[in-house]
Backbone bond lengths (Angstrom), bond angles and torsions (degrees), N, CA, C in turn:
res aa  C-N    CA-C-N  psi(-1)  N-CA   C-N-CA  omega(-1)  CA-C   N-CA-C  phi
1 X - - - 1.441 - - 1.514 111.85 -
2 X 1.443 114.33 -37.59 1.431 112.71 -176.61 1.817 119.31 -76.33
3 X 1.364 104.71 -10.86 1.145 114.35 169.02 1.715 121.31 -74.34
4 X 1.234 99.90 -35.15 1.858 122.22 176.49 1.175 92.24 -76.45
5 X 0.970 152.19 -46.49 1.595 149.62 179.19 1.437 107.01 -53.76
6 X 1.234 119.08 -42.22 1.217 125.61 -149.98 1.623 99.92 -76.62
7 X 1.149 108.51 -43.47 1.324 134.46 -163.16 1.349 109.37 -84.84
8 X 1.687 119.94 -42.19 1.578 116.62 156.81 1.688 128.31 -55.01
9 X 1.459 111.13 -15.65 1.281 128.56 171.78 1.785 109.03 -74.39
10 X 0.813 74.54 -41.75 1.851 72.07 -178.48 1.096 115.35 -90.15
11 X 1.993 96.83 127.31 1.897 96.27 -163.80 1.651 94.91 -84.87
12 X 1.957 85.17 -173.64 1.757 97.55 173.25 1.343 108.26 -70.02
13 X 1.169 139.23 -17.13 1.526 112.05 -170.21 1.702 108.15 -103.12
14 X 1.281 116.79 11.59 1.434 120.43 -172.43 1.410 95.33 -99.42
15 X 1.932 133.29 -40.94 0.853 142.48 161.37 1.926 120.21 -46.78
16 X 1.129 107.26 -54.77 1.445 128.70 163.95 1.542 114.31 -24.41
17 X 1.844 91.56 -66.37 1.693 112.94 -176.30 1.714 93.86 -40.05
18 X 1.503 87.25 -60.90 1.830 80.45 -151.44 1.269 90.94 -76.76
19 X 1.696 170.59 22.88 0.991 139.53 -173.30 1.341 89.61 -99.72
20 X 1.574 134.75 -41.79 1.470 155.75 123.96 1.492 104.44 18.66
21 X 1.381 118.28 -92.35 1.508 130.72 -173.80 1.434 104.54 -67.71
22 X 1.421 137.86 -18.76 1.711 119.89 164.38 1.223 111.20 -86.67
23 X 1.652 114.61 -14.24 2.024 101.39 158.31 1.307 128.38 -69.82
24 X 1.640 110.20 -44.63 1.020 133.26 154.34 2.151 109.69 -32.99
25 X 1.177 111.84 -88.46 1.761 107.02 -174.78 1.461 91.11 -39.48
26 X 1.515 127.32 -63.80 1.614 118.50 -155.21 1.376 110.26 -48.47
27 X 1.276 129.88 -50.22 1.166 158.23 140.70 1.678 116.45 -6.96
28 X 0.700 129.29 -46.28 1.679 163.92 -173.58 1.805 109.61 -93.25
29 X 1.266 98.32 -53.21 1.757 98.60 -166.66 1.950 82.35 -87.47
30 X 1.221 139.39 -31.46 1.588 119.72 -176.29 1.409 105.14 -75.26
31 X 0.975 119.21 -6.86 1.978 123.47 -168.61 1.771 96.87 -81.37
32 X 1.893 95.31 -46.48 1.706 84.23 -157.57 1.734 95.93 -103.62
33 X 1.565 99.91 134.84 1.690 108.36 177.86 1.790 107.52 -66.09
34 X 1.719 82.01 150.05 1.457 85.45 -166.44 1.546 118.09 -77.84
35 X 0.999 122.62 133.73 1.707 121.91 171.80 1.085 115.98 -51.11
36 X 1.169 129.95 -14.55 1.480 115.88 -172.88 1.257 108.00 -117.00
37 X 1.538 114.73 104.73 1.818 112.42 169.94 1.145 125.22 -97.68
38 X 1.273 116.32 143.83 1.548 125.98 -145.73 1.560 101.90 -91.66
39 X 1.836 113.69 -17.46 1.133 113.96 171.30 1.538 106.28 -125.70
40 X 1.780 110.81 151.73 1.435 108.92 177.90 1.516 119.91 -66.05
41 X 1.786 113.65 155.92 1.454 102.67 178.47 1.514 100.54 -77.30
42 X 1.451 105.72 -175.95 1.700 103.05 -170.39 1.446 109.94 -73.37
43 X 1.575 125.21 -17.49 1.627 113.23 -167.67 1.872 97.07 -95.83
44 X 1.564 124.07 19.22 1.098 141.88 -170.55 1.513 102.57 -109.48
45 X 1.338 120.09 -32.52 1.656 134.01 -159.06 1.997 84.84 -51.76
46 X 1.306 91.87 157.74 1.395 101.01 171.49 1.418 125.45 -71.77
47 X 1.017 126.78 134.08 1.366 123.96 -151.06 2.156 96.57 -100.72
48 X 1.513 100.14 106.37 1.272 98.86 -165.46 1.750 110.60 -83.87
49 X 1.334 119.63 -16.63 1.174 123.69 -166.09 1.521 99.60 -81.82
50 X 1.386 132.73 -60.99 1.700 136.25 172.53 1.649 86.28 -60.44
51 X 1.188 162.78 -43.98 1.526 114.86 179.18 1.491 118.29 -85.21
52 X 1.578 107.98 -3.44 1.749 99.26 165.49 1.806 108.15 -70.70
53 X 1.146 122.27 -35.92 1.538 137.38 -156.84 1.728 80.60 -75.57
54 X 1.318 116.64 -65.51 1.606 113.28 -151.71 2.226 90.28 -64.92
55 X 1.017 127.71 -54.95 1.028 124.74 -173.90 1.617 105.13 -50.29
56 X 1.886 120.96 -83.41 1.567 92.60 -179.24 1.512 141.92 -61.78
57 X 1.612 114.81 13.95 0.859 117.10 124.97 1.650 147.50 -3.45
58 X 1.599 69.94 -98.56 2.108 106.49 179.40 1.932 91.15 -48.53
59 X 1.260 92.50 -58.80 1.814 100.32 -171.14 1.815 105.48 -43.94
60 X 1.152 110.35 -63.73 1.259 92.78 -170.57 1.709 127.38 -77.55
61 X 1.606 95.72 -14.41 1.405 94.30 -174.19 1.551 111.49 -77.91
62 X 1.524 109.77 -4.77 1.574 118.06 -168.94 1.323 101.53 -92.84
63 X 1.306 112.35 -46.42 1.254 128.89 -171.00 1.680 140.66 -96.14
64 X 0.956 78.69 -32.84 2.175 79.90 158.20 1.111 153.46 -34.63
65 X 1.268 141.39 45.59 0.898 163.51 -76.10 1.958 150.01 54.49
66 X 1.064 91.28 -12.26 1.398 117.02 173.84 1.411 124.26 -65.81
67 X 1.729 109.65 100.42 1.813 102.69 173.62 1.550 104.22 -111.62
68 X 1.633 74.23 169.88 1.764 97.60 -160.33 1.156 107.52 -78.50
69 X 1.750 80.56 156.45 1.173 83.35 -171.62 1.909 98.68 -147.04
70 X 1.172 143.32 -179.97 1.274 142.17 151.15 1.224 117.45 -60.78
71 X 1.410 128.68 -32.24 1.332 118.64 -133.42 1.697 82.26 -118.96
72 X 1.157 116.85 -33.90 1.590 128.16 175.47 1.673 112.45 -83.03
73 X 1.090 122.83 -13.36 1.321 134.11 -164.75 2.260 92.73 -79.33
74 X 0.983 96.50 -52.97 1.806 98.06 -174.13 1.599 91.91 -60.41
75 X 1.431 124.44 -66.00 1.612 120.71 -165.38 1.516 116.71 -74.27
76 X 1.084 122.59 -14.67 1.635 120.95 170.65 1.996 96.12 -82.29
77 X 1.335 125.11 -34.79 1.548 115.96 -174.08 1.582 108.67 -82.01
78 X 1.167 109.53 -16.18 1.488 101.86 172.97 1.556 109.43 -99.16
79 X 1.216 115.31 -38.67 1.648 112.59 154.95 1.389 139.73 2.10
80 X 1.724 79.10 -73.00 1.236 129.89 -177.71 1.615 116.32 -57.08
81 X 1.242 95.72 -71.19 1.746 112.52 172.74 1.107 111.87 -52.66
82 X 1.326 137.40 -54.43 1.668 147.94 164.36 1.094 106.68 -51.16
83 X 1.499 143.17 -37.78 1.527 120.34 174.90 1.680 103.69 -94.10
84 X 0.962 144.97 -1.94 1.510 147.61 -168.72 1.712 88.22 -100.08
85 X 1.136 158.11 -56.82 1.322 163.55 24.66 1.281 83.06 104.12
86 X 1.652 136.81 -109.69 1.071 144.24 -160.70 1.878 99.08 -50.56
87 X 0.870 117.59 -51.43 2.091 122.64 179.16 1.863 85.97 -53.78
88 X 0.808 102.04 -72.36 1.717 96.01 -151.77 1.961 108.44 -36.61
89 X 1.736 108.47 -55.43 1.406 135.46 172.75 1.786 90.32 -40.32
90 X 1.202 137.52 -64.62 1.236 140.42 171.04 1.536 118.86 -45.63
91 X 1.287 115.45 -27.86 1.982 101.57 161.36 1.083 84.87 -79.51
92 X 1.271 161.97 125.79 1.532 159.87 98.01 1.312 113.91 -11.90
93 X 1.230 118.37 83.74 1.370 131.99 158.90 1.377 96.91 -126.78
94 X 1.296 97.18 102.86 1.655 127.05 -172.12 1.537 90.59 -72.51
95 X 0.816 131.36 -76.41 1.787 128.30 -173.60 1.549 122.61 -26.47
96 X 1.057 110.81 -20.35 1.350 118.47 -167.89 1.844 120.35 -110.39
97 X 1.291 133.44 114.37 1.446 117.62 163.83 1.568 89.06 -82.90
98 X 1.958 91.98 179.26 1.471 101.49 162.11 1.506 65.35 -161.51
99 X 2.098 81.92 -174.68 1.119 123.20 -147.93 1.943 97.01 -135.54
100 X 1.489 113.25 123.20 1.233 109.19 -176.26 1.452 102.72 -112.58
101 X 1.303 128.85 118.78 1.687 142.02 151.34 1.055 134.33 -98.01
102 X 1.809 126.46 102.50 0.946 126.09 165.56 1.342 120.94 -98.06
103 X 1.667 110.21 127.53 1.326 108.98 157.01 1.173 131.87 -116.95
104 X 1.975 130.32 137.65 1.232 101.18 -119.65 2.020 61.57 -140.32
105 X 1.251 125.02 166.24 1.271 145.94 177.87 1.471 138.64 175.85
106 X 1.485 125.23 175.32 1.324 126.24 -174.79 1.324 92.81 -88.85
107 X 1.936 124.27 158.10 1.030 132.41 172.15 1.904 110.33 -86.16
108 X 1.291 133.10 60.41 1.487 113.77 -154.75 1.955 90.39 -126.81
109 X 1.302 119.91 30.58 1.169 120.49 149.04 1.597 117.40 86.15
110 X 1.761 105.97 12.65 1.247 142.48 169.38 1.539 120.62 -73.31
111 X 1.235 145.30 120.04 1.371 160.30 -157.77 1.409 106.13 -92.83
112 X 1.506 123.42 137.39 1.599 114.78 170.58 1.321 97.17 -157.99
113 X 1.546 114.35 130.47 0.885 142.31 -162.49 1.769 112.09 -114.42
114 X 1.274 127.06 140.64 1.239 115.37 -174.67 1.728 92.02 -164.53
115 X 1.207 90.83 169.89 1.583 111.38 -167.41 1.963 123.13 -158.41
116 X 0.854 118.95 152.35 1.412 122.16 -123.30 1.625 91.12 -163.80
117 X 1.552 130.46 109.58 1.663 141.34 164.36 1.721 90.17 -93.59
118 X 1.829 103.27 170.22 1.423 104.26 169.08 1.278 79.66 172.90
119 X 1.303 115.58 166.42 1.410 125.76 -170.29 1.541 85.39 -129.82
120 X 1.836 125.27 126.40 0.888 123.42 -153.81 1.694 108.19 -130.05
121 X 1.337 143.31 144.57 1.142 131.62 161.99 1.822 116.09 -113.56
122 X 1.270 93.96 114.21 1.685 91.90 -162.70 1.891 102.96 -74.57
123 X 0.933 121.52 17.06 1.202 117.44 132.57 1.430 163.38 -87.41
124 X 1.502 85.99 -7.61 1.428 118.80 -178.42 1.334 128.69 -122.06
125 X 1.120 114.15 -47.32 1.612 145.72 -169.78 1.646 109.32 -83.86
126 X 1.482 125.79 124.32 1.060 114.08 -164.89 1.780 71.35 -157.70
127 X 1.969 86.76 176.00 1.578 107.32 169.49 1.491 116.28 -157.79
128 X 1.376 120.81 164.94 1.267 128.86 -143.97 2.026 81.84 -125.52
129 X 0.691 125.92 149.97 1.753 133.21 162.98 1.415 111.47 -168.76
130 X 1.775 97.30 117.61 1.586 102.60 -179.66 1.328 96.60 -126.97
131 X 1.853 124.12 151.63 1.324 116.09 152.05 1.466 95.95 -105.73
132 X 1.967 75.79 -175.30 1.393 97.95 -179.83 1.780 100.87 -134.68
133 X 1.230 120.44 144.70 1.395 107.47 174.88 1.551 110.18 -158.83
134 X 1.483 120.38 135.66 1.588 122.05 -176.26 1.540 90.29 -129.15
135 X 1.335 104.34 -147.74 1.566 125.88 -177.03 1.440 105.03 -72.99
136 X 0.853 137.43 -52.38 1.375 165.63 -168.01 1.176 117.68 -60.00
137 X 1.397 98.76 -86.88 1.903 123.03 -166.43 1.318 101.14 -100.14
């Protein structure tokens, strides 16, 4: 009941006002383009060549000389991912996450296969993939 009250209190032209000023804002917010674009402009696109450079980089400066091992195999792949990871966050292309995968192994003539879903926009969405390979790894 106190709600029906509430509402019998308020005349037609107080209702009016505002039905007025929310055409008005709607009116207003379709005029001005929105600041926030959901996709980058093109001189924004991710810049794939400086994160191939900063990644084989990371690869060789981590890895050069380095054989495998088990016990080094967990702390060189997380290493790895955390400084490739930290380089990428450093081109600042704010628009963009990614996703860093290392897979890291013995060289003994063994096959590995892996697989990978993603929901992708081929306008936007791209990827960087470098190896690395010695005697060893």
């Amino acid at each position: 009941m106190a709600d029906n009250e509430d509402l019998d209190s308020v005349n037609d032209s107080e209702l009016k006002v505002s039905e007025e000023e929310a055409i008005e804002v709607q009116e207003k917010h379709e005029l001005e383009p929105s600041l926030y674009g959901i996709k980058p402009i093109l001189k924004e696109k991710f810049n794939i060549p400086a994160a191939r450079e900063l990644i084989l980089s990371i690869l060789h400066n981590t890895l050069d000389g380095q054989v495998y091992t088990a016990q080094n195999a967990k702390i060189l792949t997380t290493t790895l991912a955390n400084e490739i990871s930290k380089s990428i966050k450093g081109l600042e292309q704010n628009r963009y996450k990614h996703i860093v995968q290392v897979i890291f192994g013995e060289q003994k003539g063994a096959g590995v296969k892996s697989a990978m879903r993603s929901l992708w926009d081929i306008e936007c969405d791209t990827y960087v993939s470098e190896q690395y390979k010695n005697a060893s790894l």
